[in-house]
MDAnalysis code that builds the backbone (N, CA, C; Angstrom):
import MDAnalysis as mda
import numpy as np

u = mda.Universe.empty(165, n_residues=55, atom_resindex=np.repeat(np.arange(55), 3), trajectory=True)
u.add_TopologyAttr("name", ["N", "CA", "C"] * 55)
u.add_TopologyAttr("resid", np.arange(1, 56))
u.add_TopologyAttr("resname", ["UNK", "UNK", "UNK", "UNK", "UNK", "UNK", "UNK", "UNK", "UNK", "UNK", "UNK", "UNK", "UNK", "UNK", "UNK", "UNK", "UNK", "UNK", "UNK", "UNK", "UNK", "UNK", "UNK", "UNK", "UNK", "UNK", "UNK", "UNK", "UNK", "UNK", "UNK", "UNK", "UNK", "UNK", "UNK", "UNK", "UNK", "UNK", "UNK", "UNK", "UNK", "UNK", "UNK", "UNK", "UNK", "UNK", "UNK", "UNK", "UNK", "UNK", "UNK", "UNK", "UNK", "UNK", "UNK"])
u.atoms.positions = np.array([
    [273.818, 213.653, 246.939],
    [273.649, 213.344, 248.341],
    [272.283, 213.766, 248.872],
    [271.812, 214.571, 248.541],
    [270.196, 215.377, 248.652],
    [269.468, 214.007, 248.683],
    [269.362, 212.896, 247.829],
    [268.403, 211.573, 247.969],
    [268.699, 211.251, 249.089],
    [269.598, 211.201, 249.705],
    [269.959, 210.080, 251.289],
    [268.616, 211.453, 252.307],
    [268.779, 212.021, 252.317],
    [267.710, 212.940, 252.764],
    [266.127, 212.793, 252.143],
    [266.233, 213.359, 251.078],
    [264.503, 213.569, 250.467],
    [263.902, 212.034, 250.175],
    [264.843, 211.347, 250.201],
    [264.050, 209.668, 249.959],
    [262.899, 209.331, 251.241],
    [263.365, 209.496, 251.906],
    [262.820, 208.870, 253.028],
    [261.626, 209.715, 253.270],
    [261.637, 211.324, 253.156],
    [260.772, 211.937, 253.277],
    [259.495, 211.819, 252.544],
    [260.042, 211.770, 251.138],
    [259.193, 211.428, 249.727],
    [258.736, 210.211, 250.028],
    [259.369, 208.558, 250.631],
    [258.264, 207.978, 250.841],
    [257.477, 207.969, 251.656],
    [257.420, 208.798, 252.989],
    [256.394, 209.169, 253.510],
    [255.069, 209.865, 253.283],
    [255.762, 210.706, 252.111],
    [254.982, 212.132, 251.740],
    [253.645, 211.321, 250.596],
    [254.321, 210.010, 250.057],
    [253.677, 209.060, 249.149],
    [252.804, 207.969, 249.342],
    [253.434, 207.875, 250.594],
    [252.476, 206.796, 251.684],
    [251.176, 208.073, 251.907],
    [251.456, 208.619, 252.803],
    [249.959, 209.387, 252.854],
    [249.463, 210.119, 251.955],
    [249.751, 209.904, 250.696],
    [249.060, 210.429, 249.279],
    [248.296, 209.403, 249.464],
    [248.642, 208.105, 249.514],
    [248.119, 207.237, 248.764],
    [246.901, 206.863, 249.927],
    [247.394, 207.059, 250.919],
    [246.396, 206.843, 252.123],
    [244.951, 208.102, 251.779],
    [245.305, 208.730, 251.571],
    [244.439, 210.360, 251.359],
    [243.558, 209.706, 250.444],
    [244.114, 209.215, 248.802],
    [243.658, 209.139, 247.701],
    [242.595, 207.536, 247.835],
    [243.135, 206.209, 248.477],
    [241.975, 205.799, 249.243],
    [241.106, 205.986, 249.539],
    [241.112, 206.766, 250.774],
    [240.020, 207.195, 251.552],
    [238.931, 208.389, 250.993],
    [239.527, 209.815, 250.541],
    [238.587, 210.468, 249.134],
    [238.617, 210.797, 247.836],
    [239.545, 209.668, 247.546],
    [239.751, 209.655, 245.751],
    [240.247, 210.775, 245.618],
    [240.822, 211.998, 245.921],
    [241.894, 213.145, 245.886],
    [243.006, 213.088, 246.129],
    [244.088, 213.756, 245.621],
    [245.289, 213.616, 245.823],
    [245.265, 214.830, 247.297],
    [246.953, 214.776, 248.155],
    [246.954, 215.668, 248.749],
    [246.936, 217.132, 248.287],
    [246.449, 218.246, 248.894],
    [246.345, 219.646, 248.888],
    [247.857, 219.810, 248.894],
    [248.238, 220.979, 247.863],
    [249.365, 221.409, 248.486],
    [249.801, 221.981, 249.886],
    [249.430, 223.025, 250.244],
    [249.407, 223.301, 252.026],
    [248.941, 222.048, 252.875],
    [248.369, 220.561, 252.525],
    [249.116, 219.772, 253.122],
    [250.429, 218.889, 253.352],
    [250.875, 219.196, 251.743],
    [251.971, 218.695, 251.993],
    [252.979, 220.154, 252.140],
    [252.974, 220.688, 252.619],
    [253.532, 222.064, 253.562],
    [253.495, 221.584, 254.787],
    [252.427, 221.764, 255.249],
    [252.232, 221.474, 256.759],
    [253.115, 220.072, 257.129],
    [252.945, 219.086, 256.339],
    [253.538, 217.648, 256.714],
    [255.007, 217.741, 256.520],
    [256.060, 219.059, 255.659],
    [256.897, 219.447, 255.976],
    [257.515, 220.073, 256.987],
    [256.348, 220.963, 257.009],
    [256.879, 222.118, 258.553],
    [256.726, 221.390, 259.478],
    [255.777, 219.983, 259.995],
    [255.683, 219.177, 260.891],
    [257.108, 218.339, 260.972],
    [257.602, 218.162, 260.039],
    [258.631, 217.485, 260.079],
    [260.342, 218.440, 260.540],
    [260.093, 219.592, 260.085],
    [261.116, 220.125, 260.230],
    [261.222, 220.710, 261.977],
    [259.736, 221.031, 262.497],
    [259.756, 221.161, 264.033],
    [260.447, 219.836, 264.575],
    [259.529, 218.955, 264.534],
    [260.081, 217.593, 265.151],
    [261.450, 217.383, 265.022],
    [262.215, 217.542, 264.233],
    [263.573, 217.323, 263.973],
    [264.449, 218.873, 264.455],
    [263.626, 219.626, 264.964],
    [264.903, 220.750, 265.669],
    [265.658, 221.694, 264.655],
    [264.707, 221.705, 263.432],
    [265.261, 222.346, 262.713],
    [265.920, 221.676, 261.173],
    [266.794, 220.418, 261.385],
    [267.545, 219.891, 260.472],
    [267.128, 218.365, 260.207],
    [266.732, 218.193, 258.763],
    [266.102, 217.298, 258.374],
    [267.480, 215.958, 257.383],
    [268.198, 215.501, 257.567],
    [268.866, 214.438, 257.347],
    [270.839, 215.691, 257.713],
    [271.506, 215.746, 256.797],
    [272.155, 216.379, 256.921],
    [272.296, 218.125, 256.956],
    [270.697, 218.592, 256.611],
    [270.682, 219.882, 255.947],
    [269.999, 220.389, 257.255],
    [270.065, 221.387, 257.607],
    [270.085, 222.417, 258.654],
    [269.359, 224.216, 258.155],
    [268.487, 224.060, 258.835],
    [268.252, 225.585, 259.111],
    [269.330, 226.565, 259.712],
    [269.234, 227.833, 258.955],
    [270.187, 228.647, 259.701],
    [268.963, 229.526, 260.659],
    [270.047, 229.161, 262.172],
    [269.370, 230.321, 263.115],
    [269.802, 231.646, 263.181],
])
């Protein structure tokens, strides 16, 4: 069940690889794809498809 979640994320996370790797022939930094997580997990209030932060 974890894919109905990380799919959607992963093709985002792949789209702007590929956008990155375009534009300066590098793949993403890891601490960007951190940040483009933690961006995602604010925006969503915490819980990213069914899975939830504990407060």
């Amino acid at each position: 069940m974890l894919h109905r979640t990380a799919e959607p994320l992963l093709d985002e996370l792949q789209a702007l690889e590929r956008r990155r790797i375009d534009r300066s022939g590098r793949p993403l930094h890891p601490r960007e794809v951190y940040d483009f997580l933690e961006t995602k997990r604010q925006n969503s209030n915490g819980a990213i498809g069914y899975l939830a932060t504990r407060q």
